[in-house]
C-alpha positions in Angstrom: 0.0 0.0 0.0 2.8 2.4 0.7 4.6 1.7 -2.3 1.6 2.4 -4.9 1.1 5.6 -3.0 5.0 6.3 -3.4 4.3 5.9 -7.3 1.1 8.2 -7.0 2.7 10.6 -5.4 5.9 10.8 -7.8 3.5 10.4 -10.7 1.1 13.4 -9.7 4.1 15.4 -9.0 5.8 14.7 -12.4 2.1 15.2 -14.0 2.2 18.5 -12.5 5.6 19.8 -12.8 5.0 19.0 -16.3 1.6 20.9 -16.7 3.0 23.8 -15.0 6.0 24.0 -17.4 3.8 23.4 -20.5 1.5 25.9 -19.1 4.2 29.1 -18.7 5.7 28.4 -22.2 2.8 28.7 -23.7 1.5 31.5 -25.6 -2.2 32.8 -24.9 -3.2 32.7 -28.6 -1.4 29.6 -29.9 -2.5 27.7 -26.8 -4.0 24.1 -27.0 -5.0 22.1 -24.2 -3.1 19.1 -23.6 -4.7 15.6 -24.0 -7.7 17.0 -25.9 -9.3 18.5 -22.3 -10.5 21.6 -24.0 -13.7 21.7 -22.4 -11.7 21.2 -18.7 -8.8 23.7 -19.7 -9.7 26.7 -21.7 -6.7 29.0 -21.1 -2.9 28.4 -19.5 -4.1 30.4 -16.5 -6.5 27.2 -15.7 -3.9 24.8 -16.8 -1.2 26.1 -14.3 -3.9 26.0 -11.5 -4.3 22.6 -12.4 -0.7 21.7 -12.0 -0.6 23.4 -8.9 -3.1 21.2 -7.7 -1.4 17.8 -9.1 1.4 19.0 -7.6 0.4 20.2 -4.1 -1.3 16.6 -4.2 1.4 14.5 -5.3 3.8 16.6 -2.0 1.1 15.6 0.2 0.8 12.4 -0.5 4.4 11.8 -0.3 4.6 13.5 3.3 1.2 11.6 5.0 2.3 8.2 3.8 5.7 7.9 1.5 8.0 9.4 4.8 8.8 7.4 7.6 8.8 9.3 10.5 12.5 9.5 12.6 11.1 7.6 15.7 10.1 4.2 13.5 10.8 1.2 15.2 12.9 -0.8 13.6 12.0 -4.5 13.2 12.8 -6.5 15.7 14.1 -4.0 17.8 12.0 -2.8 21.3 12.0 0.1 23.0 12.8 -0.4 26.9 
């Protein structure tokens, strides 16, 4: 389970760093909407606060469940 959301999280991260890059290179008037989502994405101002949210997401993710915490137990090993 902590492994897929490891993946997830790198993946929405990487979808989003992505988007977010696409999105500021992008012109206003020769823009296109990536994936054919022109309905979802009109302009690059709603792309990039997608991508925000993909990545803000994907960093979330990664801190509730992908980082061990410095006080894990080791296996095997008991605290006195």
């Amino acid at each position: 389970m902590r492994a897929t959301l490891r993946v997830l999280s790198i993946l929405l991260v990487a979808a989003g760093a992505g988007l977010l890059v696409y999105g500021l290179n992008t012109d206003a008037e020769s823009y296109r909407a990536p994936f054919g989502l022109d309905g979802l994405m009109r302009k690059p101002a709603e792309l990039m606060g997608y991508a925000a949210g993909l990545l803000v997401a994907g960093v979330l993710l990664l801190l509730l469940f992908g980082v061990r915490s410095p006080g894990a137990e080791k296996a095997g090993f008991e605290k006195s």
